[in-house]
C-alpha positions as CSV (number, residue, x, y, z in Angstrom):
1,X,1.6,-22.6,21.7
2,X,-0.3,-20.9,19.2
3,X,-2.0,-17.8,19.9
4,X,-5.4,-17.4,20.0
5,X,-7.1,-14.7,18.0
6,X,-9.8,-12.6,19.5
7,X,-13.3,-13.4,18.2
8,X,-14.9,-11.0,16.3
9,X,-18.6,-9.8,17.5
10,X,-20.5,-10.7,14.7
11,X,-23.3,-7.7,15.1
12,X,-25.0,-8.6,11.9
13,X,-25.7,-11.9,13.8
14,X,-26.6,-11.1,17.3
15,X,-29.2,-8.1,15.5
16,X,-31.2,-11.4,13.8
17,X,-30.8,-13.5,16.6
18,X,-31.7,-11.6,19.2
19,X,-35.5,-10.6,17.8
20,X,-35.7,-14.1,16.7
21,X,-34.9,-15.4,20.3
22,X,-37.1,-12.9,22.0
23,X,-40.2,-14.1,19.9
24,X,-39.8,-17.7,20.6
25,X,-38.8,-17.5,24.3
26,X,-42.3,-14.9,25.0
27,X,-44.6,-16.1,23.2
28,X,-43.9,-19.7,22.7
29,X,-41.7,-21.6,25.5
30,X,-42.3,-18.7,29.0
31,X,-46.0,-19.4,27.9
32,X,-45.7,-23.2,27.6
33,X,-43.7,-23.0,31.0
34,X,-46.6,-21.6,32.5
35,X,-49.0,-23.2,31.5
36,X,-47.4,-26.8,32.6
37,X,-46.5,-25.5,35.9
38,X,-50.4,-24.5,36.0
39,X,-51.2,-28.6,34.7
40,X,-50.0,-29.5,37.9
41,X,-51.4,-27.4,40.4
42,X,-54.2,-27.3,41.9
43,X,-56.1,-25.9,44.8
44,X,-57.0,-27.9,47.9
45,X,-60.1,-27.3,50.1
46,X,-58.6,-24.5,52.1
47,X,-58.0,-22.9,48.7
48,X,-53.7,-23.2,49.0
49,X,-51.9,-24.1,45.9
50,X,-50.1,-27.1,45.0
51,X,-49.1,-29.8,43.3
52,X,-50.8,-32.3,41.9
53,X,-51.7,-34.8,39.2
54,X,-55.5,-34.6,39.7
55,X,-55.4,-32.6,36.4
56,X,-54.5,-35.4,34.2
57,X,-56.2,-38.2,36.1
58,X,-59.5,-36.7,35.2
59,X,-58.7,-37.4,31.7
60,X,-58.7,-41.0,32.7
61,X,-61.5,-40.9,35.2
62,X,-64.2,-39.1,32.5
63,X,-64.9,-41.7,29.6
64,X,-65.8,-38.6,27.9
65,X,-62.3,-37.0,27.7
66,X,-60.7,-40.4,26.5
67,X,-63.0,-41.5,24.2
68,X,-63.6,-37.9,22.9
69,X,-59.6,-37.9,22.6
70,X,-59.8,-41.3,20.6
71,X,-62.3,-40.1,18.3
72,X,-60.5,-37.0,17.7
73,X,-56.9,-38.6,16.6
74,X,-58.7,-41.1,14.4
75,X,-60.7,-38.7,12.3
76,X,-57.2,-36.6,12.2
77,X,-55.7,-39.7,10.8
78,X,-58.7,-40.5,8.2
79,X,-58.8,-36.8,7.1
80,X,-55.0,-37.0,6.4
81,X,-55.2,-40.0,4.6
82,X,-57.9,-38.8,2.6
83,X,-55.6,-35.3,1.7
84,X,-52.9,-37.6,0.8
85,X,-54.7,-39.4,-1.5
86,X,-56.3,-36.3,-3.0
87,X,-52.9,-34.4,-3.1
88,X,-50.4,-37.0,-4.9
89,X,-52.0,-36.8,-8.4
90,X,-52.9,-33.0,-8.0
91,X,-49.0,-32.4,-7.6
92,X,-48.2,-35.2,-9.9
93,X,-50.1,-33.4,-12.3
94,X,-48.2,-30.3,-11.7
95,X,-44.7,-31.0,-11.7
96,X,-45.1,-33.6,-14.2
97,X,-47.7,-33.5,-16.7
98,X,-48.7,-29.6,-16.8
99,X,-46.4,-27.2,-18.6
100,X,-43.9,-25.8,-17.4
101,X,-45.9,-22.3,-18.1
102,X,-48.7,-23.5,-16.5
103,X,-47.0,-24.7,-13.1
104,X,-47.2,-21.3,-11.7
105,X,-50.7,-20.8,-12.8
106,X,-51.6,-24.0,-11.6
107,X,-49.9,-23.5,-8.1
108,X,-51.5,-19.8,-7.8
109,X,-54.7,-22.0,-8.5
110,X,-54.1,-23.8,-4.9
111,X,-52.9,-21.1,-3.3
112,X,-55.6,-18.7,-3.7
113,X,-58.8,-20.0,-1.4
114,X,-55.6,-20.0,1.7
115,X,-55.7,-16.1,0.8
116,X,-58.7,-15.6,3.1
117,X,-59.1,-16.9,6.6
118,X,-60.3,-20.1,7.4
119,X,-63.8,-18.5,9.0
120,X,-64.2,-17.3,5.8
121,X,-63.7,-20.2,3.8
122,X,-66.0,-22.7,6.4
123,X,-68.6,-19.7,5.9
124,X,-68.5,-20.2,2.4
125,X,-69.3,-23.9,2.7
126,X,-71.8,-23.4,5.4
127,X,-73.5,-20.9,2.7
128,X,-73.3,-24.0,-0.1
129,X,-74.7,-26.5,2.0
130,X,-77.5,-25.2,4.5
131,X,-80.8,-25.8,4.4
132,X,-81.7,-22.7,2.7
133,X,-77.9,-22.9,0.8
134,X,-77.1,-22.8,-2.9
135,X,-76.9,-26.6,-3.3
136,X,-80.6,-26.8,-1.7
137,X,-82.2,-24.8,-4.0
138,X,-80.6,-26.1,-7.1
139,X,-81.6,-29.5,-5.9
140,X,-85.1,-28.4,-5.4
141,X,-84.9,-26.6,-8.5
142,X,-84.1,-29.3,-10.8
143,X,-86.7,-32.1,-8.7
144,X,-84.1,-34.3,-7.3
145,X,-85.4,-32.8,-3.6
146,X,-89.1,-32.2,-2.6
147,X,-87.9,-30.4,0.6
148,X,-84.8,-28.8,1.9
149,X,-82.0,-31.1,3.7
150,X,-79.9,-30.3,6.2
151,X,-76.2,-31.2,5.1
152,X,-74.4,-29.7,7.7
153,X,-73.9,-30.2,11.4
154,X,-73.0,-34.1,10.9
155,X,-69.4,-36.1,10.4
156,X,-69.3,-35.9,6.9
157,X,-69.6,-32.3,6.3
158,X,-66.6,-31.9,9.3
159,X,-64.5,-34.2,7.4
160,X,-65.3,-32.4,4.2
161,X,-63.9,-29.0,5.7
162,X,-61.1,-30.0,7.5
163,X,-60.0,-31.8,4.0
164,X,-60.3,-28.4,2.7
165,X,-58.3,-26.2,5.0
166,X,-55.7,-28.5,5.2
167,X,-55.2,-29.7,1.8
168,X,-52.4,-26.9,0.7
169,X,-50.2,-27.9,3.9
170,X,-50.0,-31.8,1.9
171,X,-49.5,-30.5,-1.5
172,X,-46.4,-27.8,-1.0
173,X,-44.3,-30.2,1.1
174,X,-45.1,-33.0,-1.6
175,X,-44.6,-30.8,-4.7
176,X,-41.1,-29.5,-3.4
177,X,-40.0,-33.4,-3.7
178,X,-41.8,-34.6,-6.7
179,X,-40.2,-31.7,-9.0
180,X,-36.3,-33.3,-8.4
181,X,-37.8,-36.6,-9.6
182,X,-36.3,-37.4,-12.6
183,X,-38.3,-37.3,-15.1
184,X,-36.3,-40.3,-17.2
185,X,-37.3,-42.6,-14.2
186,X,-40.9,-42.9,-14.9
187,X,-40.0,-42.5,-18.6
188,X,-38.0,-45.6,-18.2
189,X,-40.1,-47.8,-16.4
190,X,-43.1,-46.5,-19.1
191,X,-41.0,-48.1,-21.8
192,X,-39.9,-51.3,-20.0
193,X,-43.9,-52.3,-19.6
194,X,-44.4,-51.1,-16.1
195,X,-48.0,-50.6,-14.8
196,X,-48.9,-47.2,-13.9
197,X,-50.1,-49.0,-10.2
198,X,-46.6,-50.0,-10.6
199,X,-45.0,-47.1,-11.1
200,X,-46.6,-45.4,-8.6
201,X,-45.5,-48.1,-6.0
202,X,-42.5,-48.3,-6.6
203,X,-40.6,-45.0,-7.7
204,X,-42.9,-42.4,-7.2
205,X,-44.2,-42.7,-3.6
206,X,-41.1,-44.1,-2.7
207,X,-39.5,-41.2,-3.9
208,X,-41.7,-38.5,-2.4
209,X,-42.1,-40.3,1.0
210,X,-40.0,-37.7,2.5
211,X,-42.6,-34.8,1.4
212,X,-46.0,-37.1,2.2
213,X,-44.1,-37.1,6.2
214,X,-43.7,-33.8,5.8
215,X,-47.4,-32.4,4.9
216,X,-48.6,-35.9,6.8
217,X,-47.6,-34.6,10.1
218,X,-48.5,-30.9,9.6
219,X,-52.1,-32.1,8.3
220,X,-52.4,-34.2,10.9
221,X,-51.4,-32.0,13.7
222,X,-53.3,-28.8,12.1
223,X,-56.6,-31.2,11.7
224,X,-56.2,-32.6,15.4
225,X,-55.7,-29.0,16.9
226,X,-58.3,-27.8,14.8
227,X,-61.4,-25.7,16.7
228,X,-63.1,-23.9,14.5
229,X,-64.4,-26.2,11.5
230,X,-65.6,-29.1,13.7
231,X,-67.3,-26.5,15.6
232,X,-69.1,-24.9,12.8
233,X,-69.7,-27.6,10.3
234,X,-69.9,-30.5,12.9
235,X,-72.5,-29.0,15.2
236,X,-72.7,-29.8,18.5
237,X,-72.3,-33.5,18.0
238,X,-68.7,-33.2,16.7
239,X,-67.1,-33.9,19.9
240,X,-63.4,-32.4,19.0
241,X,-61.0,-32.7,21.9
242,X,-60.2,-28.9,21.6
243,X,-63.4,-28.1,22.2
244,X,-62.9,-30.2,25.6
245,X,-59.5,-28.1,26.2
246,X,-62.2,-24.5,25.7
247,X,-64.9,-25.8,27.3
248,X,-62.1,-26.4,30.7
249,X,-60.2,-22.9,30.6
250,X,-62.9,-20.2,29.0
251,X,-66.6,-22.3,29.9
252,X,-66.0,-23.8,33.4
253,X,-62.8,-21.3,34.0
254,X,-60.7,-24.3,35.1
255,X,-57.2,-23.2,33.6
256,X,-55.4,-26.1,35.4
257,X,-57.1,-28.8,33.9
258,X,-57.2,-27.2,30.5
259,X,-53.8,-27.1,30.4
260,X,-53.2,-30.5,31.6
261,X,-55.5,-32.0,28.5
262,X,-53.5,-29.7,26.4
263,X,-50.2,-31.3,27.3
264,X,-51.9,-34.5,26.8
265,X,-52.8,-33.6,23.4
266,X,-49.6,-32.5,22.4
267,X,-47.9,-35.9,24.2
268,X,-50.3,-38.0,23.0
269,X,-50.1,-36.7,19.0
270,X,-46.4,-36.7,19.4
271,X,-46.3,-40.5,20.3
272,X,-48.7,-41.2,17.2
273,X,-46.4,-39.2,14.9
274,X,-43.5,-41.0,16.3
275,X,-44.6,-44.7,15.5
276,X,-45.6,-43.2,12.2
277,X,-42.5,-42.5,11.5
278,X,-40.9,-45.9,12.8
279,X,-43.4,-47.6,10.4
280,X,-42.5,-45.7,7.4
281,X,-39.0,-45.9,8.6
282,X,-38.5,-42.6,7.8
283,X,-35.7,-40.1,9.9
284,X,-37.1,-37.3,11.3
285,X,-34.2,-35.1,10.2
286,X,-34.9,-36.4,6.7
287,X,-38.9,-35.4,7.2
288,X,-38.8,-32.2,8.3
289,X,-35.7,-30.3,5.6
């Protein structure tokens, strides 16, 4: 028999791991823990605790939650499609038809409004477009207006910011694909008499896929957890479904409930993200390296 040699401690190791550990285990999974032990409990008319799934049934009972739910995952998936769109030429642009000098410029370009908060930046487009906003007055300046219109507070405005503040989290994971295209690819198909539709189609989306999964899913997840633009640029009409999850735990003080439609939101974004990714027939593994 072979003798077995003593493992070494590897200190260097256990001194990284252990912060690392700590941090996810406090403030992300014993918080988690707690709050689905608190989705299902609740308090019965001689005030004792229990359990129970009365917490998510009332998502099923309200129309309001449901259908407020609904509307929330499809704008998430319309404001993604609409970064995606945006995002593939901006980083095809980048990687492939800017200089190489100016790629870092170019990048720094998209990087710098994601310097400042997001309440910032949604205060800066609540400043453009307001009744008594920049746009307004130029508008009214140059007669296209007679009187000031209120651009804000509606659907299209919301989907406008949330377009913004998520648009870097599509174009990084895309850009870190597109630059290990080959360059003689495109060339090639160029010089056989491909179509630039063509192209596109079928080497350089195929290609990237991986990255558009990528920021896809962070977009989409970002966008559907999203509070504070649909509050401030969708006005009280914008009917968000985290606004549903405040309203229960900080408005009406109902913890239990708020964190049953918050386990529903992450269940139910999850299941979206995971036909997604059976459609596109894309590996998860793959999606998120």
């Amino acid at each position: 028999m072979k003798n077995s040699k003593p493992h070494k401690i590897r200190w260097s190791f256990i001194i990284f791991f252990i912060p690392v550990a700590l941090w996810l285990f406090l403030l992300i999974v014993f918080p988690h823990l707690e709050l689905l032990k608190m989705s299902f409990t609740g308090t019965d008319f001689y005030g004792k605790s229990g359990f129970t799934l009365e917490n998510y049934g009332e998502f099923f009972k309200e129309p309001i939650y449901w259908r407020t739910f609904a509307r929330t995952a499809l704008y998430s998936i319309f404001v993604t499609f609409i970064v995606l769109v945006i995002s593939l030429p901006v980083t095809f642009y980048i990687t492939k038809i800017a200089k190489i000098k100016s790629q870092g410029f170019l990048t720094i370009l998209v990087l710098i409004p994601f310097w400042v908060s997001e309440l910032i930046r949604v205060y800066g487009w609540i400043i453009l477009l307001r009744e008594s906003g920049v746009i307004n007055k130029f508008l009214l300046k140059i007669g296209i207006f007679k009187v000031p219109h209120e651009m804000l507070y509606n659907d299209i405005t919301m989907v406008m910011g949330l377009v913004y503040t998520s648009m870097l989290f599509m174009i990084v994971p895309i850009i870190g694909v597109m630059e290990s295209l080959d360059d003689a690819l495109i060339e090639a198909a160029y010089d056989l008499g491909a179509k630039k539709t063509t192209i596109w189609r079928k080497i350089i989306i195929p290609y990237v896929t991986p990255g558009i999964m990528s920021g896809s899913i962070i977009v989409f997840m970002l966008v559907l957890g999203s509070y504070l633009t649909p509050k401030l640029m969708g006005g009280k009409n914008a009917l968000w479904f985290t606004e549903q999850i405040y309203n229960s735990m900080i408005i009406y003080f109902n913890w239990n409930q708020g964190a049953a439609f918050g386990f529903l939101l992450l269940l139910l974004s999850s299941l979206i993200i995971f036909v997604a990714l059976k459609v596109t027939r894309q590996d998860f593994k793959e999606v998120v390296k």
